[in-house]
ROLUMLUM-21330 format. One record per residue (C-alpha): residue in one letter; z, x, y. Coordinates in steps of 0.02 Angstrom, whole numbers, padded with zeros to 5 digits, always signed. Layout:
BEGIN
aZXY
...
//
This chain:
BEGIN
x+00000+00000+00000
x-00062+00096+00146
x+00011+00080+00320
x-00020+00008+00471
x+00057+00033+00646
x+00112-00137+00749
x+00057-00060+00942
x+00143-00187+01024
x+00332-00121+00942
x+00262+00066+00936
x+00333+00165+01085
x+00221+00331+01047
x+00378+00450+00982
x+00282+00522+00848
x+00406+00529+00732
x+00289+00453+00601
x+00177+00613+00631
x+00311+00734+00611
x+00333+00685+00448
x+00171+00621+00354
x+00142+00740+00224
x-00032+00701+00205
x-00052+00718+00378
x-00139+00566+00421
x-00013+00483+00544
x-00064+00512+00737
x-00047+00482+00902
x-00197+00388+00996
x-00226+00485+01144
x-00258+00341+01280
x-00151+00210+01215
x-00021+00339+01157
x+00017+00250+00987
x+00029+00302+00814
x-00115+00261+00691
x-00165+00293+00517
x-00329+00388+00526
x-00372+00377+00351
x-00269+00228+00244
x-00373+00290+00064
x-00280+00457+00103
x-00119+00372+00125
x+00004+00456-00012
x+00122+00280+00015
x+00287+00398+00014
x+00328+00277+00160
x+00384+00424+00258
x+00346+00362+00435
x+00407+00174+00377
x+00568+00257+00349
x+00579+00361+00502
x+00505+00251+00632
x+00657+00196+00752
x+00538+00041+00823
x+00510-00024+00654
x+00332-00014+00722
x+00242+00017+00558
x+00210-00087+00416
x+00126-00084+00248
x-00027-00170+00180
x-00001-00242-00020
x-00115-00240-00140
x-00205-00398-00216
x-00111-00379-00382
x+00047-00352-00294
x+00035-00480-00152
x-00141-00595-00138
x-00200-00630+00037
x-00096-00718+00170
x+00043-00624+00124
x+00146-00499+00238
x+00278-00363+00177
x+00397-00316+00311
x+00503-00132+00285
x+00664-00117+00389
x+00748+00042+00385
x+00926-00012+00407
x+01031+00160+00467
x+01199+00050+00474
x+01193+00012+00300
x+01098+00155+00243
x+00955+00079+00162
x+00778+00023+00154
x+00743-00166+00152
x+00601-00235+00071
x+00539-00424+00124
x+00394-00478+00032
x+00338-00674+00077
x+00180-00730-00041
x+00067-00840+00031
x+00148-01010-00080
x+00299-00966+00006
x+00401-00878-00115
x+00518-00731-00033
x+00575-00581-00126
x+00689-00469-00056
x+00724-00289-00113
x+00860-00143-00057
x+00862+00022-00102
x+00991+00164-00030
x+00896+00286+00104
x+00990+00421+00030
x+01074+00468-00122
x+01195+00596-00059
x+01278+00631+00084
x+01194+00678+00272
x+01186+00864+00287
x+01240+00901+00096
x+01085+00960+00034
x+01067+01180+00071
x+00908+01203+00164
x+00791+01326+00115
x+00828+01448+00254
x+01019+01466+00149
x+00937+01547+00004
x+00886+01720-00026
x+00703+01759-00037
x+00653+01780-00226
x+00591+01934-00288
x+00444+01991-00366
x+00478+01912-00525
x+00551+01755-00475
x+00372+01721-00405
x+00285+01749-00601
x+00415+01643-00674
x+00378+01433-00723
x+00546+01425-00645
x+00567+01317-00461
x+00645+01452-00315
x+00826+01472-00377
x+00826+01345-00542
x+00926+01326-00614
x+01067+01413-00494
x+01032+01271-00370
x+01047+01137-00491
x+01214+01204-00526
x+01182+01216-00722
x+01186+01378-00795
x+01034+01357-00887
x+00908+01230-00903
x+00907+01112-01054
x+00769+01126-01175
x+00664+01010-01257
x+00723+00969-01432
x+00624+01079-01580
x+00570+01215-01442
x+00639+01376-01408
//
């Protein structure tokens, strides 16, 4: 479900850009107003749904998921910590869905910049940076019947 920006809530902040991944968020430079340049590129990690203080941008559904003359509204809702979903089908019918913005605590997670840079062989290795060290294990599990 690829997004769409509301101009008449969007103020221009550009948070949305900041934090696309695929890069496809920006700003219109007339109307200064977020857009999505390309929704078939659109990843749908909701990203700039999420981050958007205006609640200015919105997603489209699918015709499997929600048939024409439907709308599904995304409110980021920082007081409770969570993302509400509000899906209204075209018969009438109202789901409503909400899912915790984070799973652990704000500022608990080490950024990158608090790890040492690996070394040579750290950067042959299947291994993530750090694993399993960061994961606090001491090692990571292995599949049953491998070695």
């Amino acid at each position: 479900m690829p997004t769409y920006t509301y101009m008449t809530r969007c103020d221009g902040c550009g948070q949305c850009v900041d934090i696309c991944p695929a890069d496809i968020m920006h700003i219109d430079p007339v109307y200064r107003r977020s857009y999505n340049i390309e929704p078939n590129f659109c990843w749908e990690c909701y990203s700039c749904v999420k981050a958007c203080p205006q609640h200015a941008i919105d997603v489209r559904g699918y015709a499997d998921f929600a048939p024409l003359g439907h709308s599904v509204r995304v409110l980021r809702e920082e007081e409770h910590g969570s993302i509400a979903w509000k899906v209204r089908y075209r018969d009438g019918r109202l789901k409503e869905f909400r899912f915790p913005i984070r799973t652990t605590p704000w500022d608990s997670i080490t950024p990158p910049t608090a790890y040492a840079a690996p070394d040579r062989a750290a950067l042959d290795s299947p291994l993530l940076a750090h694993e399993p060290e960061a994961l606090y294990l001491a090692a990571l599990p292995v599949p049953q019947g491998r070695v």
